[in-house]
N, C-alpha and C positions, 0 to 999 in steps of 0.2 A: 307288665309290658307298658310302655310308654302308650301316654294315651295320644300325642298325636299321631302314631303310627295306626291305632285303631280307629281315628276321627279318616284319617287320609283313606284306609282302606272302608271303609263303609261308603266315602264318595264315591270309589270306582265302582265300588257294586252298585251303589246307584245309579250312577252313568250307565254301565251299562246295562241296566235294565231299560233305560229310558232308552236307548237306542229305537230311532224311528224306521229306515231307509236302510240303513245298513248292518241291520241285525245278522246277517248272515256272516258277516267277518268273524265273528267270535264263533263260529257252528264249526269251526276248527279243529284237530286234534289237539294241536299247542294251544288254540283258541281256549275250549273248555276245558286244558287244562289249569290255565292262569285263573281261571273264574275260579275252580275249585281250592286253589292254591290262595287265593283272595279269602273264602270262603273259611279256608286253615288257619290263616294267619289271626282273624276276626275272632274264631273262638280258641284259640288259644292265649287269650287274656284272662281265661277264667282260671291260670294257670293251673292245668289238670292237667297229669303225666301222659293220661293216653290223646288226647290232643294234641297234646306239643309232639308227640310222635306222629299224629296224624297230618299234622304241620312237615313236619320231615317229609314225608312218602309222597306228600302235596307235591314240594316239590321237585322231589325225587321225579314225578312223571311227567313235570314241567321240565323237565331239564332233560329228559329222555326224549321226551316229544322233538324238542327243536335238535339235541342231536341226532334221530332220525330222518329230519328234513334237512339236514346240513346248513341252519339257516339262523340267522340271530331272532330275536325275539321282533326288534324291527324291521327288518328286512319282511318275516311272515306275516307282520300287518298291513307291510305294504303291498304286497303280492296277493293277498286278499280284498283289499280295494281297489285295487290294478284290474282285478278280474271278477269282481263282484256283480252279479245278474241283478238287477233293482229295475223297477220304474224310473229310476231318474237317467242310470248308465244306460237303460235300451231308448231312451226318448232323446237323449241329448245326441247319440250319434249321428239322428238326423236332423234335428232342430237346431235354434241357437237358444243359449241359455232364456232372451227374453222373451223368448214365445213358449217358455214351456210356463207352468202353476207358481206362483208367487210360493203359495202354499208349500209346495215340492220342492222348493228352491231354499225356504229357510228350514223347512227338514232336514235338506241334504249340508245345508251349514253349521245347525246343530249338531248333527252326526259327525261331523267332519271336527270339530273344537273337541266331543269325546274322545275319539278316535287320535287324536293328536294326546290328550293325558295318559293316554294305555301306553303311545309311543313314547312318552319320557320317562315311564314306570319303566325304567331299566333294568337289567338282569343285577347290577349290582345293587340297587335299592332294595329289589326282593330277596337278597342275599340279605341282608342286614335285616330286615324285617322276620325273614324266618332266623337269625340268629338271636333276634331278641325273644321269639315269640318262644324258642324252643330253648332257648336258657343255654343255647352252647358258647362255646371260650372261642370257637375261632369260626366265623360263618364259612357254609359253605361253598365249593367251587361254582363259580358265574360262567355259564356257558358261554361264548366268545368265538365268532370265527364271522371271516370276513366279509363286507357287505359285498352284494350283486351287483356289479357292474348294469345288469338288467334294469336296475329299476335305479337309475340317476334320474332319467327322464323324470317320471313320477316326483323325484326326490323335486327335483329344481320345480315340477310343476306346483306342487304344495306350497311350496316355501319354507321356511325355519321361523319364521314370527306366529303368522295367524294360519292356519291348513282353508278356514272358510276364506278366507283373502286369494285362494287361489283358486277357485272355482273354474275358472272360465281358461286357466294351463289346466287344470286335471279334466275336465271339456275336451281339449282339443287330444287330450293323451285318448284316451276311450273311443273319438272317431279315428285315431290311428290306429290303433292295437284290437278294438271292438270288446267286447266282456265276454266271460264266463269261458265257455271250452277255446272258443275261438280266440279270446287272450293266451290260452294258455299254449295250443296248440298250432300247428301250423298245415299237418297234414294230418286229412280224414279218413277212416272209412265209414260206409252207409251197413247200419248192421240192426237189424230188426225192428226196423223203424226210425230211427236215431243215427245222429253222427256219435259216431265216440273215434276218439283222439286217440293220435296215433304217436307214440312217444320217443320213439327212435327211427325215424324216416331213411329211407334209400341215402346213402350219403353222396351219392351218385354227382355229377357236375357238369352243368354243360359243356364247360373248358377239360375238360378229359373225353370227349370225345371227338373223335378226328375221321373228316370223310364225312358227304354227305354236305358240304358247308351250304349251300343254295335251300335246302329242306329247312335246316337250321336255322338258316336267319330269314326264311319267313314264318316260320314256329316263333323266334324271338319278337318279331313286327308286330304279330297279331298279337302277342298277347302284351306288350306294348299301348296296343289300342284298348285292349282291355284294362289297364290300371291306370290308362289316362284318359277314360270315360267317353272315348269314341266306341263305334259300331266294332264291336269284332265278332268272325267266323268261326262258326262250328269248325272243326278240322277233323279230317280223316287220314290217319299214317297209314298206309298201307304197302306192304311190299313182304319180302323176303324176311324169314327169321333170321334173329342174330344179329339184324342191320341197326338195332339200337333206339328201335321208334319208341318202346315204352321206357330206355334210361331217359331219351330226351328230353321228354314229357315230365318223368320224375326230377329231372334236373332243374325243370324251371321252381321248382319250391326253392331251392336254396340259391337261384338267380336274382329269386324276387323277393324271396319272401321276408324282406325288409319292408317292403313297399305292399303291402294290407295283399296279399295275394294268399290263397287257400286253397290246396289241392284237394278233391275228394274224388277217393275209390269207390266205386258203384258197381259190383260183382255181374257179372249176367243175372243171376239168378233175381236181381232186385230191379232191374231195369221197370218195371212194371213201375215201381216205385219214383220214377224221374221227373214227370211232371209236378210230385210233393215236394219232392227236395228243393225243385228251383224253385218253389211257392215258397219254403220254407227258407228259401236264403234270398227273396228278392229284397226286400227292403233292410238289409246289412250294408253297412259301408266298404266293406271288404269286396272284391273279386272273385269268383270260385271259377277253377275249372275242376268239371265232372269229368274224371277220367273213366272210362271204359277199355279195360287193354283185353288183348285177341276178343275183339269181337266178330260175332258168327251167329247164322240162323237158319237151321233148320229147315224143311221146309214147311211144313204143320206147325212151324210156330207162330207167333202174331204179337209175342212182347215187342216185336219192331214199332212195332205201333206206335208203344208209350213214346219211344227214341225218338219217331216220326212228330209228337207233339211237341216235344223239347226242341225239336231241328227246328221246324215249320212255324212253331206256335200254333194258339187253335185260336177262341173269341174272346180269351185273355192275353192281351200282350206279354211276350219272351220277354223274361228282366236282363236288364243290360249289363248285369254285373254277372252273368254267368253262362257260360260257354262250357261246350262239352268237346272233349279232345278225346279218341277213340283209336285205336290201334288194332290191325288185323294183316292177317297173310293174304286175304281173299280181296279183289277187286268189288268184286259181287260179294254185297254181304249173305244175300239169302239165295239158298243151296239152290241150285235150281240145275234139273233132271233131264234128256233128251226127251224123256217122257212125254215131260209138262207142255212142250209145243205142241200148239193142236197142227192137226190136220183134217185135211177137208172131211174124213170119213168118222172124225168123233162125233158123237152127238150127246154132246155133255154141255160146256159153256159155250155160250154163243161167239159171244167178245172174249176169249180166252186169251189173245192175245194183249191183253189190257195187262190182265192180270200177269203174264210173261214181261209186261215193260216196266210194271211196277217195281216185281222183283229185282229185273237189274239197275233199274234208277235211281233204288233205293242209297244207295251210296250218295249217288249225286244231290243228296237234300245236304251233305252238305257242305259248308261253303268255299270252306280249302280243304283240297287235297292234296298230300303229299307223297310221292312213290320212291321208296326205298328198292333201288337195284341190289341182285348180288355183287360183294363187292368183288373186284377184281383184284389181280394180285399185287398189283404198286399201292392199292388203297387198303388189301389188307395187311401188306408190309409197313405201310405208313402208320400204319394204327398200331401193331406190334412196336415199331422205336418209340412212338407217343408215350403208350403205358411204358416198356420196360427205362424212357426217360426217370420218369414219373418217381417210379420203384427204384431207381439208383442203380439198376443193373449193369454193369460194365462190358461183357462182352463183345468180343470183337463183330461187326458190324452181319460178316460174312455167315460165323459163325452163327448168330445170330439169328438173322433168316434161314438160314440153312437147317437149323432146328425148327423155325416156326411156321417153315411149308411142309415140313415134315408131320409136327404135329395138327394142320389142316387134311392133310391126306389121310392121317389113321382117324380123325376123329368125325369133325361136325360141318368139315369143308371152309372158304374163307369168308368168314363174318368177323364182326363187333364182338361178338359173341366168344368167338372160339379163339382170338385174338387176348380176350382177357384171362380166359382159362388158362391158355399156355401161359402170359403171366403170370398169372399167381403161382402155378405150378413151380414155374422156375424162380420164383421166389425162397420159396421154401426148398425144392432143390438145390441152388447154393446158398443156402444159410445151413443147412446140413452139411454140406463140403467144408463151409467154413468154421464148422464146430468142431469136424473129425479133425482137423489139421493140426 
């Protein structure tokens, strides 16, 4: 085998061993498999038959790898730097490059000049390399499919001359997009302690929903405030099932979620856990709302509490980047019993009445509320043309309605709700008309 081919691959193995900051890009699937594929190509100069095969199978799984990620070779280095969790990507989102370690700064350029030679080690170079190493007559096929739109950004932020020359665009990409799950993802849930990413979110849209329009755009205002680092309100949806308070809520992801915004699900059951999370998301450059939908409380229960620290604050300041948006049928969150009013002849709590205002106050911590009526029948007729707009359905006007107050009377009454059902339904209903014909 040519030996500059064995000179050239012994530098990238050494490069990347030396990786300082950004050792994790390579902890990859396709990552480790190119190391391995490196590692083939190296001892298959001693030309020895089961080598040059082990050279093959190398990269046989290098080439499996990136076509299971549908992704070229440089595209997946760049999406791993894009989203790489380091000391330098979690300190520079809030600093500027010259306040952070001199030290940390020509690390992260170092790494950056490796990281650029992996990128021009192209799938055709390693084609030819394993065709020499393995002694075949025609190298084999170069994986090839087109680059991601997603990462131009990234691409113009590096540059094409020197990648460490760009430091201070790939800076400004990372307090835009943030690292690690929160590059990759958009919406969360809270699930045993941790966010884990949520990879196919409600595709739900604020402009697909109709009715309600005054609810809507002070949902829209506040959280407005929110991504332009004024004061914004906890919010409370509450009204009638069906009226659409938790699509709305899901809808602002794909309203914003250009603009550093992050939705997280926060189950009842974790609530206890609220005051961590916003500990754990204050100092992020991103936005979060904590979603909470149908919420509710018992009356022997007391995770309100936690909710009550997150609304209020306690002797640590509420972080400004995050807001909780809650949805319930109930005005009064927590249950509360004829019972529970004292009267003159209990002889249990003095002040019982305290505890009776708390209960219904509770709501009122916090700062917008918003009240979803049932809709009425112009508003659920209006919602009905909206969607069956939407869906392409033709139907004559009359008809139309005529079927979709029919289907509110057998079903779930007029909502958001029972408005989209009968669409989909009658989607699929003539699309089967239109198959028999």
């Amino acid at each position: 085998m040519d030996a500059q081919i064995v000179h050239s691959v012994q530098i990238l193995l050494r490069q990347a061993a030396s990786l300082l900051i950004y050792q994790s890009v390579l902890h990859g699937e396709a990552g480790q498999a190119f190391l391995e594929l490196l590692q083939a190509i190296r001892y298959a100069e001693r030309n020895v038959a089961a080598e040059s095969l082990d050279c093959l199978q190398a990269y046989g799984r290098w080439f499996i790898s990136l076509a299971a990620a549908q992704q070229s070779w440089q595209d997946y280095l760049l999406k791993r730097i894009l989203r790489d969790d380091n000391p330098f990507t979690r300190l520079v989102q809030g600093r500027e490059i010259a306040d952070l370690s001199p030290a940390l700064i020509a690390a992260v350029r170092h790494d950056l000049q490796i990281l650029q030679s992996f990128y021009k080690c192209s799938g055709e170079q390693l084609s030819q390399w394993v065709k020499a190493a393995s002694h075949l007559a025609i190298a084999p096929p170069v994986w090839s499919v087109m680059d991601s739109p997603e990462l131009n950004e990234l691409k113009l932020g590096l540059g094409s001359a020197n990648w460490a020359d760009g430091l201070e665009r790939l800076s400004a990409v990372y307090r835009q997009n943030g690292v690690g799950l929160l590059a990759e993802y958009r919406a969360f849930r809270w699930q045993a302690g941790a966010l884990v990413g949520i990879a196919h979110p409600d595709p739900v849209r604020v402009a697909d929903l109709v009715g309600y329009e005054a609810q809507r755009a002070a949902l829209l205002k506040n959280t407005e405030f929110l991504l332009r680092g004024y004061p914004a309100l906890n919010v409370l949806l509450y009204g009638s099932r069906g009226s659409g308070k938790s699509s709305l809520v899901k809808g602002l992801l794909h309203e914003y979620g250009d603009s550093a915004l992050r939705l997280v699900e926060v189950a009842k059951s974790d609530l206890k856990d609220l005051p961590a999370i916003a500990e754990h998301l204050r100092d992020r450059p991103q936005k979060f709302i904590l979603f909470v939908d149908d919420l509710s409380f018992e009356e022997e229960e007391d995770t309100f509490k936690a909710l009550k620290v997150v609304l209020e604050g306690s002797l640590t300041a509420r972080p400004q980047n995050v807001v909780v948006y809650a949805t319930s049928n109930r005005r009064h969150l927590i249950r509360e019993f004829f019972g529970d009013r004292p009267r003159p002849r209990d002889n249990e709590e003095v002040h019982a009445w305290d505890t009776v205002q708390e209960k219904l106050s509770f709501s009122d911590r916090f700062g917008l509320t918003l009240t979803f009526e049932p809709a009425d029948q112009k508003t659920y007729l209006n919602m009905v043309h909206h969607l069956a707009s939407q869906a392409g359905i033709t139907l004559e006007p009359d008809e139309l309605e005529h079927r979709a107050l029919q289907w509110a009377t057998r079903h779930n009454g007029r909502s958001g709700r029972t408005a989209r059902q009968f669409v989909d339904f009658l989607i699929g209903e003539l699309a089967i008309i239109k198959g028999e014909e």
